[in-house]
C-alpha positions as CSV (number, residue, x, y, z in Angstrom):
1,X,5.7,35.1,6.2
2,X,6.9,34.4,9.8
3,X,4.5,35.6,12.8
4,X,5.2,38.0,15.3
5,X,6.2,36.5,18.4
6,X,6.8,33.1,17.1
7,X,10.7,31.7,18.1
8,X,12.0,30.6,14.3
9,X,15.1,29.0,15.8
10,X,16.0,26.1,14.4
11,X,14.9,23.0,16.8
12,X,17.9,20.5,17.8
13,X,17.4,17.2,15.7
14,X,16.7,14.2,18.1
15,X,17.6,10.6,17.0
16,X,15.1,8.0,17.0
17,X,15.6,3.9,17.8
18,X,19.5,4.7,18.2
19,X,19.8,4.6,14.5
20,X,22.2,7.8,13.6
21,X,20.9,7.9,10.3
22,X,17.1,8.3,11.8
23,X,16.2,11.6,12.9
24,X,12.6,12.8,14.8
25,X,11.6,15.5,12.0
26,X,8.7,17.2,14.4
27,X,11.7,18.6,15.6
28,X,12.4,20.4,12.6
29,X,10.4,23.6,11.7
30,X,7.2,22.9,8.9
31,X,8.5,19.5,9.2
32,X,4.8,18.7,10.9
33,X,2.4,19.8,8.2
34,X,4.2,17.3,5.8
35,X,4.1,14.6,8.1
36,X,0.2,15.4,8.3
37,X,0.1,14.6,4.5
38,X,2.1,12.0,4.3
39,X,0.1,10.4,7.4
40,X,-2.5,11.6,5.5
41,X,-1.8,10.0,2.0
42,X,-0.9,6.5,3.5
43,X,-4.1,6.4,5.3
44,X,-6.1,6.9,2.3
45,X,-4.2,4.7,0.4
46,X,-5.0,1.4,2.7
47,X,-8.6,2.8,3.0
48,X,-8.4,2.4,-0.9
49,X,-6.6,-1.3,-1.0
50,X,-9.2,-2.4,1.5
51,X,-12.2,-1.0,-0.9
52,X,-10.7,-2.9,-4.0
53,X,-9.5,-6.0,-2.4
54,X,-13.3,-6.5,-1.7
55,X,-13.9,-5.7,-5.2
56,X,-11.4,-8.3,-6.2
57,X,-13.4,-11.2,-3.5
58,X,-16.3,-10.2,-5.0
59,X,-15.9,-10.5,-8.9
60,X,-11.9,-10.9,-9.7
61,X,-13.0,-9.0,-12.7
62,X,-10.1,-7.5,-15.1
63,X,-10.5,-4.2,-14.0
64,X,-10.8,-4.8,-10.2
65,X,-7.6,-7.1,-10.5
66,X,-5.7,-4.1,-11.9
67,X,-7.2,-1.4,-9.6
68,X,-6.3,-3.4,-6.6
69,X,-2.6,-3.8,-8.0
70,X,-2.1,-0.3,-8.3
71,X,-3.9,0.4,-5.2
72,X,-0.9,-2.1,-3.7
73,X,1.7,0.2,-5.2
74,X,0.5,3.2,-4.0
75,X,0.6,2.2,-0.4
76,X,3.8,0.1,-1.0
77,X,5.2,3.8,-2.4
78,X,4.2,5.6,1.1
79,X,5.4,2.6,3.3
80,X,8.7,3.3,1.2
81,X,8.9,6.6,3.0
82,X,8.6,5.4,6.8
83,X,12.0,4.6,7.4
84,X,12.8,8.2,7.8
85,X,10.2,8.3,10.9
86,X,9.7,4.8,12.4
87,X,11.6,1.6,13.0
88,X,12.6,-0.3,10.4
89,X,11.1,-3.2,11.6
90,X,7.8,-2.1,11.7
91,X,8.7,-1.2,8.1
92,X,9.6,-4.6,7.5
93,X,5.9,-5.7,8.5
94,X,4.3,-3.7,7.1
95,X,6.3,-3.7,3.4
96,X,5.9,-7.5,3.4
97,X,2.6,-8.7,2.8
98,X,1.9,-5.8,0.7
99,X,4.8,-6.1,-1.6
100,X,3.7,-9.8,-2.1
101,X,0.3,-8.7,-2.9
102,X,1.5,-6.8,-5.6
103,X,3.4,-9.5,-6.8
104,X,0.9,-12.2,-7.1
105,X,-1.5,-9.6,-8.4
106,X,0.7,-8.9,-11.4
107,X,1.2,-12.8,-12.2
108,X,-2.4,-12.6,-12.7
109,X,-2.6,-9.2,-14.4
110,X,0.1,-10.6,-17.0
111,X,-2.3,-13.5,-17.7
112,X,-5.2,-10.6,-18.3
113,X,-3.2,-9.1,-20.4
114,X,-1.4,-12.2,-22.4
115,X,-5.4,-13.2,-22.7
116,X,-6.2,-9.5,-24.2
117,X,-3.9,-9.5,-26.8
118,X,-4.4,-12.8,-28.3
119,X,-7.5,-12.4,-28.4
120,X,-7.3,-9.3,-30.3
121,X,-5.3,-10.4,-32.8
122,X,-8.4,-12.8,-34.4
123,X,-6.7,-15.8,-35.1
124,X,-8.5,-18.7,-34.6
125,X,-5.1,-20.7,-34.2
126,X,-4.8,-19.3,-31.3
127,X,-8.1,-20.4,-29.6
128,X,-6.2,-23.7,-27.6
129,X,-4.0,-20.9,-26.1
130,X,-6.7,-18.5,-25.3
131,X,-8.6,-21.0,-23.7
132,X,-5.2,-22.3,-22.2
133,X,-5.0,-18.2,-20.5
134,X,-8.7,-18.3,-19.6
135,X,-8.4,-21.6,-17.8
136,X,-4.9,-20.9,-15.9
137,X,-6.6,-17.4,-15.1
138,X,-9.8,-19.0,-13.4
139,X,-6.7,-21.2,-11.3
140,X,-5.3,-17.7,-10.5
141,X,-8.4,-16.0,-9.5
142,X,-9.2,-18.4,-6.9
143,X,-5.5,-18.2,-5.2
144,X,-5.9,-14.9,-5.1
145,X,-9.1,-14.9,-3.8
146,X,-7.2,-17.2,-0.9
147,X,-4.5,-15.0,-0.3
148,X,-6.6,-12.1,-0.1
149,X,-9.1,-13.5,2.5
150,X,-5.6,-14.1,4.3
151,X,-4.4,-11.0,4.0
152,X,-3.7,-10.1,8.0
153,X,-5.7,-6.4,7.8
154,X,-6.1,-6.1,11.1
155,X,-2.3,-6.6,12.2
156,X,-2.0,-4.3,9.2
157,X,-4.1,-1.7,10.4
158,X,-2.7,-1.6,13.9
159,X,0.9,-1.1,12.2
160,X,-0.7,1.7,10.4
161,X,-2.3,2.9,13.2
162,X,1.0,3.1,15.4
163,X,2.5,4.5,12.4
164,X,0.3,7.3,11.9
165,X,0.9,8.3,15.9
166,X,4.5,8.4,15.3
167,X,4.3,10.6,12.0
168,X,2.5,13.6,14.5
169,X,4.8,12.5,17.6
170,X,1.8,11.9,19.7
171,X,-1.5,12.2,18.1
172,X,-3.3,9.4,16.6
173,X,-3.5,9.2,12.7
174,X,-7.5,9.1,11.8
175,X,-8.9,6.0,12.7
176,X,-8.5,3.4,10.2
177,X,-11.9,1.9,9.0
178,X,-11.3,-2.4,8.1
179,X,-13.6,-3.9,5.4
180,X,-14.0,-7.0,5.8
């Protein structure tokens, strides 16, 4: 229901970075609370990558592997969305090393689960393989391990950061907390 004394006319649409197809939606009405979630969702999101990538450096068991994957597609999902509000380059940056995350992270996954269902099946012909999967999986673990210790976080976070100050126009995103 519309408040008394509030003007409902329609805001002109700016453009943003010269890009016609990139409009400022603050400009357009409600447009803000949505922003707040999105801003909202991609913050917690990262908060949650950087919980289970420490999870992963600390035990690279099965199920931290996979929560950390699908913590990587998550955020990958809400830095699909940015284009609409920020420059595509600092979509580039940040889309990167995330989407490479989840790719390694699923080479690895596919090895869990390659490992899972051989071993289920009780066939002691297949032990040679098994053990095959179990050493190629220790070999994983430990590049992982690497790239995640190289994983730029902090260049990362200060994307986010400037990201979350353009999805309110000029307010700050909540600050961003790194785990190290």
């Amino acid at each position: 229901m519309p408040r008394a004394g509030k003007n409902l006319s329609p805001q002109p649409v700016r453009r943003l970075s010269g890009r016609p197809d990139t409009v400022d939606v603050t400009a357009l009405p409600a447009a803000r609370l949505l922003l707040e979630r999105l801003g909202r969702a991609q913050h917690d999101q990262w908060q949650e990558l950087l919980v289970q990538r420490q999870l992963v450096l600390a035990g690279c068991s099965h199920e931290a592997i996979h929560d950390l994957r699908v913590a990587s597609r998550r955020l990958r999902t809400t830095i699909e969305l940015l284009p609409l509000m920020i420059d595509t380059e600092q979509v580039r940056r940040l889309r990167r090393p995330i989407q490479r995350l989840t790719r390694e992270l699923g080479q690895l996954r596919n090895l869990d689960e390659a490992h899972h269902y051989l071993t289920g099946l009780n066939d002691d012909g297949l032990a040679p393989l098994t053990r095959q999967l179990a050493q190629q999986r220790r070999q994983e673990c430990t590049r992982i391990r690497r790239l995640l210790k190289g994983l730029p976080h902090e260049r990362l976070q200060r994307l986010f950061e400037r990201a979350g100050q353009q999805f309110s126009g000029t307010e700050a995103a909540p600050p961003l907390t790194v785990v190290s």
